[in-house]
N, C-alpha and C positions, 0 to 999 in steps of 0.2 A: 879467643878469649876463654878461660876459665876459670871457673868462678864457683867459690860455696857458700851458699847464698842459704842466709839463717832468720830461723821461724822467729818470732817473738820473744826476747828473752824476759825482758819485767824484772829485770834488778836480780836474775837467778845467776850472779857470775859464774857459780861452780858450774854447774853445768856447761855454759857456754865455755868455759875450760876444758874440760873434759870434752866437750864433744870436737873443740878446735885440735884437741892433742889426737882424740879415733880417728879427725880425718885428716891428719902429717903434719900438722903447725909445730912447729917451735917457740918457746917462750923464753930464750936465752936473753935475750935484747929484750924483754919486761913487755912484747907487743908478739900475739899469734904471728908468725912468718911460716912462706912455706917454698919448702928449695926447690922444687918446680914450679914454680912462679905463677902459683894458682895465688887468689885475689880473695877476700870474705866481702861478702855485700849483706848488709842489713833489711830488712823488710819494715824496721820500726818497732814503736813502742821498748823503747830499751831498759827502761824504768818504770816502776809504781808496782806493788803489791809484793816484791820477792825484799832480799834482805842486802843486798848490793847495790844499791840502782849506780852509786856515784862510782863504784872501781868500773862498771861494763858505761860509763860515760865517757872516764879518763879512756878505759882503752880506744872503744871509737873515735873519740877525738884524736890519740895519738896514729890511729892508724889513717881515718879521713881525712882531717887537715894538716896533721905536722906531717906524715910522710905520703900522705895519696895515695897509698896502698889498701885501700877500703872503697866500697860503693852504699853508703846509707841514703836512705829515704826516711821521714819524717810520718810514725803513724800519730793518732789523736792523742796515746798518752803524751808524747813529745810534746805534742801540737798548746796544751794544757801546761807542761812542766815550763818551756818557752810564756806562754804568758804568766805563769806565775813569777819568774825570774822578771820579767818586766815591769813588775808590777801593778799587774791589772789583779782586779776582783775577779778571781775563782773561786768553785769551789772546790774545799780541801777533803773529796770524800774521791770512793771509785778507786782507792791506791796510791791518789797524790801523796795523801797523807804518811805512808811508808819514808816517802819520799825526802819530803817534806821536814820530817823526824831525822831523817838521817843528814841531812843541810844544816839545819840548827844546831844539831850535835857537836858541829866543827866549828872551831877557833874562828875569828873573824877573816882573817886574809884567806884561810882555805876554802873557807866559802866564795869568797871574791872569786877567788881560782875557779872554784867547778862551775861558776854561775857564768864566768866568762867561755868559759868551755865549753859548755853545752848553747849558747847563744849564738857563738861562733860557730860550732858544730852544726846547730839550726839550719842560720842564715844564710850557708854555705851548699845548704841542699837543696836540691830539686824537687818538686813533688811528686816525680817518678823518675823512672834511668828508665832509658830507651835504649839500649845497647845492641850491639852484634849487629853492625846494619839492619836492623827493625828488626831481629829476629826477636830478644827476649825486652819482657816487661818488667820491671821492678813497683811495685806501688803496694803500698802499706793494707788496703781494703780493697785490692786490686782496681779494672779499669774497664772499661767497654772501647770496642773499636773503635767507636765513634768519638772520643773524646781520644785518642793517642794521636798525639804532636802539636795537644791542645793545652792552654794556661792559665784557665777564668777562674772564677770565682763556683762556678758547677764542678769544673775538676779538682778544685780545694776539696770540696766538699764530699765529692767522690773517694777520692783515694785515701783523708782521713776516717772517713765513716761508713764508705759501702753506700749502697744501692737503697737510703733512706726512704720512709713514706711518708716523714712526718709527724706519726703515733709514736707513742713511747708503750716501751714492756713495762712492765707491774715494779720492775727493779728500778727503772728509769731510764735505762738503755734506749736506744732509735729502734724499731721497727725496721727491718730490713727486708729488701728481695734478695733473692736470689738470683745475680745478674749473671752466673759463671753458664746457668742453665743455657742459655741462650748465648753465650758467647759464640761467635762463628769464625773468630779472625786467625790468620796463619801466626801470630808469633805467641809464644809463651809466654803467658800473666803467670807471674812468681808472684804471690801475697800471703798475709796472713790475719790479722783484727780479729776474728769470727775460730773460738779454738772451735779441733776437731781430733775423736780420738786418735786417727788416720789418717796421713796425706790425703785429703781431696782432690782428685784428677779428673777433672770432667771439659771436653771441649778446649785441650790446649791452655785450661788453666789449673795452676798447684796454690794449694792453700796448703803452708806447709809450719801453721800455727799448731802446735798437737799440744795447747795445755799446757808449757812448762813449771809455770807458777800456780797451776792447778795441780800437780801432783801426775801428770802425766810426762811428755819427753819434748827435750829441744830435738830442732829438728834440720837436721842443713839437706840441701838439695845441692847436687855438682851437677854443674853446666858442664859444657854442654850434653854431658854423660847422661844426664836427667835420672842418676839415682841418689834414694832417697838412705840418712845415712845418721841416726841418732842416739841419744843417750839419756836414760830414766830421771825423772825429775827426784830429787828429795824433799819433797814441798810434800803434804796431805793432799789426798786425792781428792778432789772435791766434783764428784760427776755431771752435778747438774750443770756445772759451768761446761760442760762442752756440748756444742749441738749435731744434732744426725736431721742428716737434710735423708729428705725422702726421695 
């Protein structure tokens, strides 16, 4: 299996272009392809805060569902854009609202379209890829050993949001641990939710979120090669959005 498995992109489509072109894709056929038959997998959040959210929808949908040549996992902005398409009360701050703006903007049947797209795109995913014979993890806010090949309502909660306490930060954000510290298990946790200026490697897990809709870089990770292989955000840098774990 190989696989280029990409950080968070938040509606940044150029970049995710660009970095799908540095690492061999082809865009001939309107969908990243790559002639040695490496694979894109998603880590989540694909939308809210950049200026795209709805072309890096279409394309994961065309590459997940219409041709299954994609591996996406659903992170929380997902998790949010899904119940808004369904019509539940949220709310519209956090970057939905980028989102949000750019939905309404469109004719009434194109909306139809991407609303079905991305519903579909949703309900179709997993809450994490277990792949390579348990080698690698996929999950949006990564995962602890203990819960891999698990489906509750704890693992919901996990993989959309991280290692939660319950508190919120001053912003409104969750209060989070730092579960990668303690991780011990043999296979590779691929995630991202939590940016960071630099791949984070610690204990067999890659946080491979670097910021892109903060002004920092997308970031893809090849499998099995396990290197790391990116491209500068054009977005304003905005520092404080990335955390330095100690």
């Amino acid at each position: 299996m190989k696989l280029d498995i990409i950080g968070d992109i938040h509606g940044c489509f150029n970049e995710f272009f660009l970095l799908t072109k540095k690492l061999g894709y082809d865009w001939s056929e309107g969908v990243p392809l790559h002639k040695n038959e490496r694979k894109l997998a998603f880590v989540g959040d694909l939308t809210d805060r950049g200026p795209e959210s709805l072309k890096v929808i279409e394309t994961v949908w065309k590459l997940t569902v219409k041709r299954k040549l994609s591996f996406y996992v659903p992170g929380n902005h997902c998790n949010k854009l899904y119940r808004y398409f369904l019509g539940n009360k949220v709310q519209i701050t956090h970057g939905l609202e980028t989102t949000v703006a750019e939905y309404k903007s469109l004719p009434e049947d194109e909306q139809k379209s991407i609303r079905k797209k991305f519903i579909d795109l949703y309900e179709n995913a997993p809450l994490y890829h277990h792949l390579d014979n348990g080698k690698l993890v996929i999950a949006h806010a990564g995962i602890t050993e203990d819960l891999i090949g698990k489906n509750n309502a704890k693992v919901k909660t996990f993989v959309l949001y991280g290692d939660i306490t319950g508190q919120t930060n001053p912003d409104g954000t969750p209060v989070r641990r730092d579960w990668a510290k303690s991780y011990n298990g043999d296979a590779y946790i691929v995630y991202g939710h939590t940016p960071v200026k630099e791949v984070r490697i610690i204990n067999n897990t890659y946080n491979i979120d670097t910021g892109a809709v903060f002004g920092g870089k997308l970031t893809a990770l090849k499998y099995p090669e396990m290197e790391i292989v990116s491209v500068p955000s054009s977005m304003p840098y905005l520092a404080e959005k990335f955390r330095n774990f100690n």
